[in-house]
N, C-alpha and C positions, 0 to 999 in steps of 0.2 A: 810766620813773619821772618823766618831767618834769608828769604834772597835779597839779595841787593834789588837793590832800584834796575841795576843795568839789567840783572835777570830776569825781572819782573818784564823787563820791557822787551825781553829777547824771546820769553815765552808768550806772549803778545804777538809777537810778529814786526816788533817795533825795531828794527835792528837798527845800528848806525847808518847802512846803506839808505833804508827806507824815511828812514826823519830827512837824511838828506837832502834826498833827490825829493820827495815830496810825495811819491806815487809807487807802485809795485815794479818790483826789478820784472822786465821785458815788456814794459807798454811804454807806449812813446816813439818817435824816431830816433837810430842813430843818426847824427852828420857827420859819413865819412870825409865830405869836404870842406867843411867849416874852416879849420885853418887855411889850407891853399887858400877858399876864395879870400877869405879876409887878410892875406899877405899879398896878394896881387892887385890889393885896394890899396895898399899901402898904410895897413890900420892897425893901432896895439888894440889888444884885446881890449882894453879901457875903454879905447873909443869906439870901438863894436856897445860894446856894453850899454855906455851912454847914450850914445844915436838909436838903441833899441829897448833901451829903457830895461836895462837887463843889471844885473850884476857882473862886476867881473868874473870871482870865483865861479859865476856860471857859465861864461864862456869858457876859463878854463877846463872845467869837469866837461863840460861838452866836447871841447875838442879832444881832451884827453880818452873819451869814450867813457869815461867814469858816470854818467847822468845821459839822460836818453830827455827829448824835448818831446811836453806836450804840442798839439797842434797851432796853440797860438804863438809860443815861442818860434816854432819853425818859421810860423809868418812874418813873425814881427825882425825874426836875424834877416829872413829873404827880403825883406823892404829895406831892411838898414842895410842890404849889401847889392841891393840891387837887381836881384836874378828871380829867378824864379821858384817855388819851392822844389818842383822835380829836382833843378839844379843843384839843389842843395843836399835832398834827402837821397841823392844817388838813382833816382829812378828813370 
């Protein structure tokens, strides 16, 4: 009984990255264009966020590369931005 909680959670697999983001480090998409497109919309993160029913802190980690999007996320940023999701995921 002597590890902490955080240890406990660390020898789990539960690391701070993984509570985070919600799913295993390297599944999901990056968006390398997330920013750009949503600065040539003319839009804060906030109002990304809202028009896609997201979080902010999630747009930020996403643009920031810190957090990778499951596949509904990518759909629901590409409909609040208008494009497509190729457009979005780089492909």
């Amino acid at each position: 009984m002597g590890r902490t909680v955080s240890a406990r959670k660390e020898a789990l697999g539960m690391s701070r990255t993984n509570r985070a983001s919600g799913h295993e480090p390297g599944r999901g998409s990056r968006l390398p264009d997330l920013r750009s497109l949503r600065r040539r919309r003319g839009m804060t993160q906030r109002e990304l966020a809202d028009l896609c029913g997201l979080n902010q802190t999630t747009i930020y980690e996403l643009e920031a590369g810190r957090r990778t999007a499951y596949p509904k996320t990518v759909r629901r940023l590409a409909r609040g931005l208008n494009v497509e999701v190729k457009d979005l995921v780089g492909e």
